[in-house]
C-alpha positions in Angstrom: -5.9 11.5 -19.0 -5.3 8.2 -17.6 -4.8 5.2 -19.8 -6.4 1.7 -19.0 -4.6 -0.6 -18.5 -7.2 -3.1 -17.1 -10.6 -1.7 -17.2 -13.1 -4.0 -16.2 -13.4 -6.7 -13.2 -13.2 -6.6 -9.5 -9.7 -4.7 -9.5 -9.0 -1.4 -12.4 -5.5 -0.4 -13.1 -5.0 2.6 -15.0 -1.7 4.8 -15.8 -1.8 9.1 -16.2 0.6 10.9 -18.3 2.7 11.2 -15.3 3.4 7.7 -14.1 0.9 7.5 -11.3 -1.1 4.2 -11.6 -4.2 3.9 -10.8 -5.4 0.9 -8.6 -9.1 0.7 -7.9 -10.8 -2.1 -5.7 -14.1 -2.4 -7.5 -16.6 -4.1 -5.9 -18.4 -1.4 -4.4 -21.8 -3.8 -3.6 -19.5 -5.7 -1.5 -17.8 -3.0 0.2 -14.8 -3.7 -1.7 -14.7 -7.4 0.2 -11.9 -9.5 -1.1 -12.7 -13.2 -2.8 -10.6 -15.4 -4.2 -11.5 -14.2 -7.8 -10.6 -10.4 -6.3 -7.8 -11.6 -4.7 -6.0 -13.0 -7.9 -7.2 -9.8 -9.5 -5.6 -7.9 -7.7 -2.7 -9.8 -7.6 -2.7 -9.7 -11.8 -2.9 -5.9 -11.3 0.4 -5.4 -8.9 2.0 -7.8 -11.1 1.1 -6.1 -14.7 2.5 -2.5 -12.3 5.8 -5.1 -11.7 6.6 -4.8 -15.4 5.1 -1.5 -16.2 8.9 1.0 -16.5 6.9 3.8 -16.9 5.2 3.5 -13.5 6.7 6.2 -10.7 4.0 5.7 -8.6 0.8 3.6 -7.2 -2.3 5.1 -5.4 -4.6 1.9 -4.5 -8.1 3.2 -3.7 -11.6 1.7 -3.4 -14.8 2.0 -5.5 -18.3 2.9 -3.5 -18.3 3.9 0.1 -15.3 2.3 1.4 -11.6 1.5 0.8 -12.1 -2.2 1.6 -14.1 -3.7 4.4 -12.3 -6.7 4.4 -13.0 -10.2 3.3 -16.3 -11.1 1.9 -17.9 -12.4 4.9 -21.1 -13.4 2.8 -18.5 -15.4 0.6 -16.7 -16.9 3.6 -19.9 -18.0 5.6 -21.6 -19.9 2.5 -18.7 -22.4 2.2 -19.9 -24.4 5.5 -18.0 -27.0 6.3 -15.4 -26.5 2.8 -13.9 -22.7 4.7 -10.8 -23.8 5.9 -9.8 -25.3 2.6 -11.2 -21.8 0.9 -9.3 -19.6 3.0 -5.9 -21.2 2.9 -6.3 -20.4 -1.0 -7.2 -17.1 0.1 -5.1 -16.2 2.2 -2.4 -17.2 0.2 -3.5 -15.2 -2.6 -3.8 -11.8 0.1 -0.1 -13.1 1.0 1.4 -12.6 -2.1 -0.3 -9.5 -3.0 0.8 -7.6 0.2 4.2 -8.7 -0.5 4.1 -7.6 -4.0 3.4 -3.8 -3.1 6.0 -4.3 -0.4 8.2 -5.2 -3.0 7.0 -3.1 -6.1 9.7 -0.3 -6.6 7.6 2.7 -6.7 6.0 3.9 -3.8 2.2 2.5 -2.7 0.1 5.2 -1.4 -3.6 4.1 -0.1 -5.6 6.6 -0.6 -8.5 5.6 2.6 -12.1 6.4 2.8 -15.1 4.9 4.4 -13.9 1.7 6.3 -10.4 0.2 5.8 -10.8 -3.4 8.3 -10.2 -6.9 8.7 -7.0 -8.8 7.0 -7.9 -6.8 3.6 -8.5 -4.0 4.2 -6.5 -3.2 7.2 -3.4 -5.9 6.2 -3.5 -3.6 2.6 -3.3 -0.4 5.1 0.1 -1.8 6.7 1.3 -3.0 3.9 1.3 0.7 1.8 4.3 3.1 1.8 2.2 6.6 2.8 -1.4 6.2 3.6 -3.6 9.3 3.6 -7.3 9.2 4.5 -10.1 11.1 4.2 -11.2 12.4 8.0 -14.4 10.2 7.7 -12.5 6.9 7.3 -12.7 4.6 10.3 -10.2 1.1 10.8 -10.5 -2.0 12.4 -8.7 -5.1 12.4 -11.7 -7.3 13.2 -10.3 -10.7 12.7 -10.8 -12.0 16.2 -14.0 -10.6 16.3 -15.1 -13.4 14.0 -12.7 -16.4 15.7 -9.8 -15.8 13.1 -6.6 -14.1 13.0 -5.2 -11.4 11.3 -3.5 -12.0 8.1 -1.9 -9.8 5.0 1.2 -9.5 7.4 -0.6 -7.1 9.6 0.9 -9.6 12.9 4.8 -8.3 11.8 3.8 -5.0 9.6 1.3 -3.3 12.5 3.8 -3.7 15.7 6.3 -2.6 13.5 4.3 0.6 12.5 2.9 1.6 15.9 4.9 -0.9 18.7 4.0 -4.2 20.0 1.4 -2.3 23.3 -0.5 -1.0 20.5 -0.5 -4.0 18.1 -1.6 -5.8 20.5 -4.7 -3.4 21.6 -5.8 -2.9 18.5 -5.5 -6.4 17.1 -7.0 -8.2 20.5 -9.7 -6.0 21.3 -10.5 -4.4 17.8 -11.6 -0.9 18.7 -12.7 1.6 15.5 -10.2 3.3 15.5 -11.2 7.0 14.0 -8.8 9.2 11.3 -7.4 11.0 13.9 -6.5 8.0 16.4 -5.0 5.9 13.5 -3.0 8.8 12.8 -2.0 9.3 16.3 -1.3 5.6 16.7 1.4 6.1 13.3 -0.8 3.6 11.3 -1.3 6.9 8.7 0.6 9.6 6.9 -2.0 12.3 7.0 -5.3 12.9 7.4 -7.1 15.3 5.0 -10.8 16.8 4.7 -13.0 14.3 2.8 -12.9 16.7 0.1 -9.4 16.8 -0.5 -8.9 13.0 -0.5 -8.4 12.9 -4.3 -6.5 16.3 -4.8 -3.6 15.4 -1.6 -3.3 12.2 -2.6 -2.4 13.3 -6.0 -0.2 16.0 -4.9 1.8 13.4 -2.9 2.2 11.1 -5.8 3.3 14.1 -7.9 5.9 15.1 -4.9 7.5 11.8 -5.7 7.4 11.2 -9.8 9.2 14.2 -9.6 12.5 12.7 -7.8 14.8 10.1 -9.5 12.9 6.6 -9.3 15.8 4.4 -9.1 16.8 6.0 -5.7 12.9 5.8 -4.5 13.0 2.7 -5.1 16.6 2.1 -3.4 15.2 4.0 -0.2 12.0 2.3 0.0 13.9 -0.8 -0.2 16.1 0.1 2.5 13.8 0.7 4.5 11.3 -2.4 4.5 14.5 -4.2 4.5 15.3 -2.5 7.8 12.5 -3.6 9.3 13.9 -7.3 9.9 17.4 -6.1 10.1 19.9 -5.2 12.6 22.1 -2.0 12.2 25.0 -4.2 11.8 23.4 -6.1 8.7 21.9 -2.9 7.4 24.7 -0.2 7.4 27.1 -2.6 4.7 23.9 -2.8 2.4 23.7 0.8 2.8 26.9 1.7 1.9 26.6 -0.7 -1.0 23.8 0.9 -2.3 24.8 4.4 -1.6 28.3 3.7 -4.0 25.9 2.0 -6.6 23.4 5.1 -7.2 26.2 7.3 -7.3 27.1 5.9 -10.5 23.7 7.0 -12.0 22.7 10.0 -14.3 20.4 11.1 -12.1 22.3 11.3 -9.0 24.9 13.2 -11.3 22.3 15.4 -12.4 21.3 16.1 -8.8 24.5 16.8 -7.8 24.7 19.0 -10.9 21.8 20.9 -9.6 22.7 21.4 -6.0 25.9 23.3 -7.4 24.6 25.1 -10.4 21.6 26.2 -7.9 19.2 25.1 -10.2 16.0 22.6 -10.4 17.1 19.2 -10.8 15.6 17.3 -14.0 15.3 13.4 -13.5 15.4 10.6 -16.2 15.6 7.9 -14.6 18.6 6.7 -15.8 
């Protein structure tokens, strides 16, 4: 059973008994092509997850045939000579909302069928903490294919995901890149029959509401932190950290566990 928590618009949110959310790009007529109006949508949505405790865990997913195709080219081309000014607003907007499910503390899964491509799309891709698509799902960057650049953070979060030779391959000559090569490249997680989207993507999400959130969220953290951080900078924060959790219920209830040979039971606390 999964309550609604916004349940009409261009972007659902719902929550399950288990503290998965449910984020749905939904408009499917447009391929799931980000506007302005989706865009601060979508932001809304991230932001109500911000201050939703009971949330352990975010799938994002898109309505129709695809994931996202990107922006709203139709949207884009019918502004003439006023585009520039409309896609600094955009892009802005796409900004903020990639860094918000950097920085939401439960992890972002994107759950990828049909096309995942241009800033959206693709940027959204980069910008998740486990991606698992369908074996049908295809991804392109696309953005210089129309004279612009790519944008959702996909110019730091891509090289960082798959190296800076195949960054710039796949953001200069914008192949399709198939399931399998995506997951080859380490743009994905995993790659799962069509038919199993829903059920593995579930699964995963289930893997992790079962372990303590407060040291999910320190990891995850950690780890996007990392990214722009030398080992020098990073090993005091780790420590830090490290002597912080220890002081929780959970990571005494772990330890607990570990010694009494037994299944751990997390509260969050």
């Amino acid at each position: 059973m999964t309550n609604d928590l916004i349940d009409s618009g261009p972007v659902l949110l719902g929550l399950d008994s288990d503290g998965v959310a449910h984020l749905s790009l939904n408009r499917p007529e447009a391929g799931n092509g980000l506007n302005v109006e989706m865009l601060q949508a979508l932001h809304a949505a991230i932001m109500r997850v911000h201050r939703e405790p009971r949330v352990r865990a975010v799938i994002v997913s898109g309505a129709g045939p695809h994931f996202c195709a990107g922006g709203d080219v139709r949207d884009f081309a019918s502004k003439g000579e006023g585009l520039p000014d409309y896609l600094r607003e955009a892009t802005a907007w796409l900004q903020i909302a990639a860094s918000a499910l950097v920085q939401l503390k439960p992890p972002v899964i994107a759950a990828v069928h049909g096309f995942a491509a241009g800033g959206a799309g693709f940027g959204l891709v980069c910008a998740a903490d486990f991606v698992v698509a369908a074996e049908s799902a295809r991804f392109m960057s696309g953005a210089v294919r129309v004279g612009m650049a790519p944008d959702a953070g996909a110019s730091v979060t891509l090289s960082r995901l798959v190296g800076l030779r195949k960054a710039m391959e796949i953001l200069l000559t914008n192949p399709t890149l198939t399931a399998s090569e995506a997951l080859d490249a380490g743009l994905l997680t995993k790659v799962v029959a069509d038919e199993s989207l829903h059920d593995e993507v579930l699964a995963l999400a289930h893997t992790v509401t079962a372990l303590p959130p407060q040291a999910i969220a320190e990891t995850k953290r950690l780890l996007w932190r990392g990214t722009g951080s030398s080992l020098e900078d990073q090993l005091p924060e780790e420590a830090r950290t490290v002597a912080a959790l220890s002081g929780t219920a959970d990571a005494r209830e772990g330890l607990a566990a570990v010694i009494e040979r037994r299944p751990a039971h997390f509260t969050g606390e």
